[in-house]
C-alpha positions in Angstrom: -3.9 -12.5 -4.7 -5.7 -12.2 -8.0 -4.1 -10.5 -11.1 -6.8 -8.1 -12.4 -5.5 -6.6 -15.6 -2.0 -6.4 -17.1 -0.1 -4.5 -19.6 2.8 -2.7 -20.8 4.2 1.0 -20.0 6.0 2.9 -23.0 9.3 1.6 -22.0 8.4 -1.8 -21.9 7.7 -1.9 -18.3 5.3 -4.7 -17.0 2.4 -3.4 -14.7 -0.6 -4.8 -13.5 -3.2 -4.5 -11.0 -3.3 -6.7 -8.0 -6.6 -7.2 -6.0 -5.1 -8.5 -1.9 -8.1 -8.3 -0.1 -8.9 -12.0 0.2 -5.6 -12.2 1.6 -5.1 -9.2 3.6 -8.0 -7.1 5.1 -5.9 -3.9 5.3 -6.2 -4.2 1.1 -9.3 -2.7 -0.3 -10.3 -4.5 -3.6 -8.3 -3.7 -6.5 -5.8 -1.4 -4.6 -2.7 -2.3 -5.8 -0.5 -1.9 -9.0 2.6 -4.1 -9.4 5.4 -3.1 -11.5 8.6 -4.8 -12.9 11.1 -2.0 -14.0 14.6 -2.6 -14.8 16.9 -0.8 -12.2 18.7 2.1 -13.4 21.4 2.3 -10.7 23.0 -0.3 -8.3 21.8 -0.8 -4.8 25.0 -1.5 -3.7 23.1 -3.9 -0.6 23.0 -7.2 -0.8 19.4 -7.5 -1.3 18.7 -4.2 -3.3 18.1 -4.2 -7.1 21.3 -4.4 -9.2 21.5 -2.4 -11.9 20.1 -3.4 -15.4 17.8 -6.5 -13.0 14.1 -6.2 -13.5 12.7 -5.5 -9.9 9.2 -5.9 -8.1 7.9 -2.8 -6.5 4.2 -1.8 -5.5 1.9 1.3 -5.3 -0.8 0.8 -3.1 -3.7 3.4 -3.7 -6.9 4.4 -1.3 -9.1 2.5 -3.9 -9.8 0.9 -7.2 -11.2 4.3 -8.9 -7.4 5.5 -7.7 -5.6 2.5 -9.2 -7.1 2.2 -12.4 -6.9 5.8 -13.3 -3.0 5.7 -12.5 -2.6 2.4 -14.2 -4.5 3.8 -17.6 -2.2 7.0 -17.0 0.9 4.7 -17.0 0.1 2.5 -20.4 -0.5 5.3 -22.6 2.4 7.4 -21.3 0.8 10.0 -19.5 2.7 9.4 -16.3 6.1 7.9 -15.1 6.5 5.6 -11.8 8.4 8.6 -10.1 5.2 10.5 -10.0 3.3 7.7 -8.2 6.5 7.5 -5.4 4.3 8.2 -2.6 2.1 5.7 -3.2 5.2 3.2 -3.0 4.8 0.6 0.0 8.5 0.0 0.5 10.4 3.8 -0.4 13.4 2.0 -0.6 13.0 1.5 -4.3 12.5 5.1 -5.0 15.6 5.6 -6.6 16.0 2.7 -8.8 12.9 3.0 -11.1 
């Protein structure tokens, strides 16, 4: 996995994209942006985020046009996470960011 650019959303909110495919061929090259929001509610599982804990969760988009127009969108505060949720691999983290 290669980190391709990083940077901060409004609220302080690490994000970056990921670039997978030399690890994974179902990746296409820069397809992936990473974020590390702080969980607004408890899971209340065992492995869930807690609330107040930074947490990883992913948005995987069809391509690298796709990912760095959402990831621009994010830094300057155009868009939240929450309007990115379908891209989210695991949904489970839906409610916490």
């Amino acid at each position: 996995m290669k980190i391709v650019k990083k940077a901060y959303m409004n609220d302080g909110t690490l994000i970056r994209i990921e670039d997978w495919s030399s690890n994974y061929t179902i990746f296409n090259k820069n397809d992936t942006i990473a974020a590390y929001p702080v969980a607004k509610k408890d899971s209340g599982r065992y492995f869930g985020p807690k609330k107040g804990e930074t947490f990883r969760v992913d948005f995987k988009f069809p391509n690298g046009y796709e990912t760095e127009l959402a990831f621009n969108k994010l830094v300057k505060g155009i868009k939240t996470l929450n309007d990115y949720k379908k891209y989210n691999r695991n949904t489970f983290y839906n409610d916490y960011f």
